[in-house]
N, C-alpha and C positions, 0 to 999 in steps of 0.2 A: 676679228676673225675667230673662229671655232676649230677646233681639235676634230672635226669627222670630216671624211674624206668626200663623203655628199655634197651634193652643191645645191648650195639656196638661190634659184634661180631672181634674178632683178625684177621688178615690175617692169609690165609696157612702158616707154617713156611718158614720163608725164608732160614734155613740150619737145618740142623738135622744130628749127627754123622753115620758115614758111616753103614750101617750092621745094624741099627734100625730100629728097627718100629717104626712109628709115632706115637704116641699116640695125643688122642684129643686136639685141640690147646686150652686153656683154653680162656674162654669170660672173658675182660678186660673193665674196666671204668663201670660197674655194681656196683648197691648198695653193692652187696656179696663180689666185691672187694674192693671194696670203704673198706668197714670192715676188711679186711684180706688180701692186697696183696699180701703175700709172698709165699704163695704157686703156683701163677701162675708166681711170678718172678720167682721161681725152677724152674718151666718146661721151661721158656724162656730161663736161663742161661743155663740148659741141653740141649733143643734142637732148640732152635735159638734165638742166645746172642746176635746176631744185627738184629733187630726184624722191619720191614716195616708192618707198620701198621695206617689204621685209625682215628684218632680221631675223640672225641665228637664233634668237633668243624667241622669236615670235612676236616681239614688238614692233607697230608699223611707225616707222619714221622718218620725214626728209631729211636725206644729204644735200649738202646746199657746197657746191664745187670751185664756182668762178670766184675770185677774188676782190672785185667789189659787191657781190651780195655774202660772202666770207665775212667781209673788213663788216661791213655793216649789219649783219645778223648778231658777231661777236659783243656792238655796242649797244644794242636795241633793247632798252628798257622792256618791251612787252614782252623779249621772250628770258623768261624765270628761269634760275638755275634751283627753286626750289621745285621739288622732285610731286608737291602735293597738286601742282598745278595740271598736272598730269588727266588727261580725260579717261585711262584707263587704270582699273587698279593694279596694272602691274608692276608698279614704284614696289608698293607692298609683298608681293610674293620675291622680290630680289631681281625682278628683269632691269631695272634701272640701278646704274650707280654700282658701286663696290659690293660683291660679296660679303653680307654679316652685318654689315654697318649697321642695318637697322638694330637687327638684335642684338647688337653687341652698346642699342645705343649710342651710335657715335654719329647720329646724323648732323648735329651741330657743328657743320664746318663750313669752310669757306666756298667750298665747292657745290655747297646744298641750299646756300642762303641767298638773301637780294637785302639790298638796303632795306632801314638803315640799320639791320643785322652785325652785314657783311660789311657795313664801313667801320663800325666799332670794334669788331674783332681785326680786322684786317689792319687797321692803325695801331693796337697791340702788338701784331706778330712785325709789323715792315720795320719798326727798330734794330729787328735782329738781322736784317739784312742789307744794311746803307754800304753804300760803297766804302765806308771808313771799318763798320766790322766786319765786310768782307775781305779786304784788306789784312786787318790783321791778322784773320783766320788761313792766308796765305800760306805763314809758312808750315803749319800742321798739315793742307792738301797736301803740300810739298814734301813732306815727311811721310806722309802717306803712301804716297806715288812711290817715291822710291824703296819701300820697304816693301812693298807688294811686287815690284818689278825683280829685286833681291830676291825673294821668295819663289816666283817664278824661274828667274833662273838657278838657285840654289835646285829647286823640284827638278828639271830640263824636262824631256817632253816625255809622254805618259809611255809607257812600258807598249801599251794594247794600240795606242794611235799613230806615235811618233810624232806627235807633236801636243803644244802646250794650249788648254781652251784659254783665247784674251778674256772672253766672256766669267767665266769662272772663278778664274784665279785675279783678275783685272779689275775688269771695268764692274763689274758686281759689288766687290768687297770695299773698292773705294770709294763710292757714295754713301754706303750704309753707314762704316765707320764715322764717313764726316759730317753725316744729320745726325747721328748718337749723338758728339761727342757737342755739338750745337743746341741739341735738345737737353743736354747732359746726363745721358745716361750712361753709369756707370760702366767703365771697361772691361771689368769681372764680366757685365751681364750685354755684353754688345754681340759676343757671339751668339745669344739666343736670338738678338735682334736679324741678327743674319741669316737665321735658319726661317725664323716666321716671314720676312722679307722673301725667301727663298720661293718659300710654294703659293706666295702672293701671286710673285709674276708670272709662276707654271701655267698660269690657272686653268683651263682646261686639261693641262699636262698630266697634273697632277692626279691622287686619289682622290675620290669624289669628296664634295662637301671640305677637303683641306682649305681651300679659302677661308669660305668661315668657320674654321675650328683655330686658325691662324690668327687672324681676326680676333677671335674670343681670346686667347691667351696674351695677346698683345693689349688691348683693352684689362685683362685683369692683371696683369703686371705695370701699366700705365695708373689705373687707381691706388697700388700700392706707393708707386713711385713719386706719386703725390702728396700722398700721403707723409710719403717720409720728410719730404723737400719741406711741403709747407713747418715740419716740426725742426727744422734747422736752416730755415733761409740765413746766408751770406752774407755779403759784403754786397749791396744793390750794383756799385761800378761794376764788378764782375762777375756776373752770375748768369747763367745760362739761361735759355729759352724757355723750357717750363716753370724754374723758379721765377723767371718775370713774369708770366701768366699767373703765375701763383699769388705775385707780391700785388699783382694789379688787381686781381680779384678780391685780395684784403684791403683794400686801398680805395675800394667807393663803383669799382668798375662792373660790380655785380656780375660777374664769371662764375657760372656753376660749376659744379665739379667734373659735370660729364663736356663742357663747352673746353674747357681746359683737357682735360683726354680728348674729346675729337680732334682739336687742335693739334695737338701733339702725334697723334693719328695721321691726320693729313698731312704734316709738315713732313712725317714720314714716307708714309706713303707716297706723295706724290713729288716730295726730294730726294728719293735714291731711282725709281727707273727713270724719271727722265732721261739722269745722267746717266745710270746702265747705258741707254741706247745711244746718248747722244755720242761717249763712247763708242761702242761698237758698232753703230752705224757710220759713227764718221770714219774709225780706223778702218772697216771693212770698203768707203766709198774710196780713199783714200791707198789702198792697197790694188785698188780695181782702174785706180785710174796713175799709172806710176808716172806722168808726164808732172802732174797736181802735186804727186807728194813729194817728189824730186823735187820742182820747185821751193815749197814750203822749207825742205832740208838746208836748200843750199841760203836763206835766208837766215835761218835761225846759222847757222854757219855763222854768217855774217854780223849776227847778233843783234838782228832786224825782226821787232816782234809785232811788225804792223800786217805782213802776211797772216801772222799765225790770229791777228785779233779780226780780219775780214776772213780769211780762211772758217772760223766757226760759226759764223752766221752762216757762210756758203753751206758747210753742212749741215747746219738745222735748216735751210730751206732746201737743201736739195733731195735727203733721204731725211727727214728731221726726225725725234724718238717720241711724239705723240702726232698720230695719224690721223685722230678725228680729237675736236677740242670736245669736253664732255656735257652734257647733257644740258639741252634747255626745252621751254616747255612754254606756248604760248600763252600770254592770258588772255587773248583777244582777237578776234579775227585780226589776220595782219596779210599783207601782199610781200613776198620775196623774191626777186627775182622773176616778176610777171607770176607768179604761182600764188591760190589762194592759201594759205593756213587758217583752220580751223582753231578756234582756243581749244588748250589743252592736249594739243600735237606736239609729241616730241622735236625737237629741230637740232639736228647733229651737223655742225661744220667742220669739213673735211680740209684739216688745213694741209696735207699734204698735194689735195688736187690745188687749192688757192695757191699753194709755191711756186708749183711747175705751171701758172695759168700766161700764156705764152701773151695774152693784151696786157699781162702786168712786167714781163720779165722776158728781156733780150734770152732765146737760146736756152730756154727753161731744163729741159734736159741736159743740159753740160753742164759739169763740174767745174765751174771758176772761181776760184781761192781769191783773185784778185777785183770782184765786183762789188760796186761798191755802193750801186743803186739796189738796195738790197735790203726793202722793208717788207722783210716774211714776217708770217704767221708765226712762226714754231713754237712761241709762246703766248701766244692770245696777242687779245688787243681789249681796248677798252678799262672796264676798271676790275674787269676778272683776271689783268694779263700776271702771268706768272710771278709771284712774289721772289720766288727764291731763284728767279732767274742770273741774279748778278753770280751768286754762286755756285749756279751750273755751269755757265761762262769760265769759271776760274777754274772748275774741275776740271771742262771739256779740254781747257788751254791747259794745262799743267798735266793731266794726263797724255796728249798726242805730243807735246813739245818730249818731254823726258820720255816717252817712248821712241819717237822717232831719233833722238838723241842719242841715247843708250845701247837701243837695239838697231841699228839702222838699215839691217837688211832683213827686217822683218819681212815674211812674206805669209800667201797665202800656204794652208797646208792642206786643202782641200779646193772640188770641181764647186763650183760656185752654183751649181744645179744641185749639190749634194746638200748644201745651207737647208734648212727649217727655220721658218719663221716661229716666234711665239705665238699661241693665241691671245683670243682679248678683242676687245673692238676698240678701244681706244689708245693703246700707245699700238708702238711698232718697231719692235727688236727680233735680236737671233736669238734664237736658241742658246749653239754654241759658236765660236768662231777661232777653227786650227789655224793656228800659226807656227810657222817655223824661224827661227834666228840662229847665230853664231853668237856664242855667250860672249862676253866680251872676259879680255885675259884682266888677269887678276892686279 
């Protein structure tokens, strides 16, 4: 989605079932969808699930909607996540991918690569995330959690709103802390990590070009930071994310210096907004739906945490915190979905339409905590799918269980027309999100 109030009108459909009338093709990348996309992903997956169309940016690319050409585009060797396969040179001027990255150098990631690149690097970094050291890293979320929520109510609600943003003081601050403290960077220098995180996610929000000047300082604090690690590596049993990148690179693994800063880039990057949104998407679905969250309470009550481990899958597919999975690029004519691809077409899956795609999933628009057929998207598929997913899981459970815990009549503090989406075309968060509570007595 983009920050102007303009609307970039959809292409004509590009298929529509035999014997139908057309009906009007709905306007996409609008404030009104930015709020509600899901009704104009219906009419895409009804009447063209591989969708050619414009973007904000001016790049033409299909959306691909229904969830078996989702499931199948996400594993399909011919379509590249390296960005050169690209038939236009807009990789190059910044229309694809992250703001800066180029120039800041950090295109060597996992999100830009394809075998057997992305298998090498990608078997480096998944040690840091096995269920055993997600696990241990348990009780620091947990530490987390409840110092931010201290904080929060220590602060009570703002002077000018009358109530406390979850987004700001919440769900923001406790993913950053805990890819720093995984990446290991240093606690002195975590708040700056916070502020450059900050007008990452603005991004249209923000002053112009902040992205990448954000980018660039992050990048030249990450070369120092290497620098230092490499001149005092540790104890290998115990040592963080970049010094194992560091120690594997001296070690025969040929890791350049800038493959190790992308790395470290990316793990950022795309390990604190997830859970930003997964967060405040779920506490905000979850507020909206009080039959759901009542439920979930009266469980954890009980001291029953099998709710709360189907309950977070339910809200990564039902409002999940990345909206479109990020960028591929054909190398080869290919057929999708009855639709030709040309090489060298962007191909963007929508895995928010793939969630709610009603031939995959009983009653796709309801919120049930309790379902259990429930193999969404919200984190890929294939062998792109989310690495640091096990420890998004453990933030998203550890963040709503001690919320809903602690504060338990959290409520909304605003008209739910009054919400702002972020911009951005590939995740899908608020803004802010007012809430109001009864502190709890001392």
């Amino acid at each position: 989605m983009h920050d102007k109030p303009d609307a970039t009108p959809a292409d004509a459909p590009a298929s529509c079932p035999a014997g139908s009338a057309a009906a009007p093709a709905p306007e996409l990348f609008t404030w009104e969808f930015a709020s509600d996309p899901y009704p104009a992903y219906a009419w895409l997956r009804t009447h063209s699930p591989v969708h050619r169309t414009a973007l904000p940016s001016g790049v033409d690319a299909w959306l691909v909607t229904r969830y078996t050409d989702a499931r199948q585009a996400l594993a399909d060797p011919r379509l590249s996540k390296n960005p050169q396969h690209h038939s236009e040179a807009a990789h190059g001027k910044g229309k694809v991918g992250i703001p800066g990255e180029r120039s800041a150098n950090l295109m060597t990631h996992l999100l830009n690569i394809d075998p057997p690149d992305h298998t090498r690097l990608r078997r480096l970094v998944a040690k840091a995330f096995t269920p055993r050291r997600v696990a241990a890293f348990a009780p620091r979320v947990q530490e987390l959690t409840d110092s931010l929520i201290d904080a929060m109510i220590a602060k009570g609600p703002d002077a000018e709103t009358g109530a406390a943003d979850l987004i700001h003081e919440f769900a923001f601050p406790l993913p950053i802390y805990a890819i720093c403290d995984l990446l290991g960077v240093p606690r002195e220098d975590q708040d700056d990590f916070r502020d450059w995180a900050g007008m990452m996610i603005r991004h249209g929000g923000g002053p112009r070009g902040g992205v990448a000047r954000s980018v660039k300082k992050m990048r030249g604090y990450l070369a120092e930071l290497i620098h230092r690690k490499r001149e005092s590596l540790g104890d290998e049993a115990d040592e963080d994310l970049i010094s194992g990148l560091i120690r594997a690179s001296d070690h025969g693994e040929h890791l350049s210096e800038n493959e190790v800063a992308a790395m470290a880039f990316i793990l950022l990057f795309a390990g604190f907004e997830t859970t930003v949104n997964l967060i405040g998407n779920g506490t905000y679905a979850l507020l909206r739906n009080p039959a759901q969250r009542e439920l979930l309470q009266k469980s954890m009550e009980a001291g029953d945490t099998e709710l709360l481990a189907t309950g977070i899958e339910e809200l990564l597919r039902y409002d999940g915190p990345v909206e479109l999975a990020t960028w591929r690029f054909a190398t080869e004519e290919l057929t999708l979905g009855g639709q030709r691809i040309a090489a060298g077409d962007p191909v963007l899956v929508v895995l928010a339409a793939a969630d709610r795609d009603p031939e995959r999933f009983t009653e796709p628009d309801t919120l049930d905590l309790t379902r259990r057929d429930n193999q969404h998207l919200g984190y890929g598929h294939g062998i792109h799918y989310c690495l640091g997913a096990p420890l998004a899981r453990l933030e998203g459970q550890t963040a709503l269980a001690t919320l809903l815990t602690r504060l338990p009549d959290i409520r909304l503090a605003a008209e739910p027309d009054d919400l702002r989406w972020r911009g951005g075309l590939i995740m899908r968060g608020l803004r802010s999100l007012p809430v109001e509570f009864t502190p709890p007595r001392p």
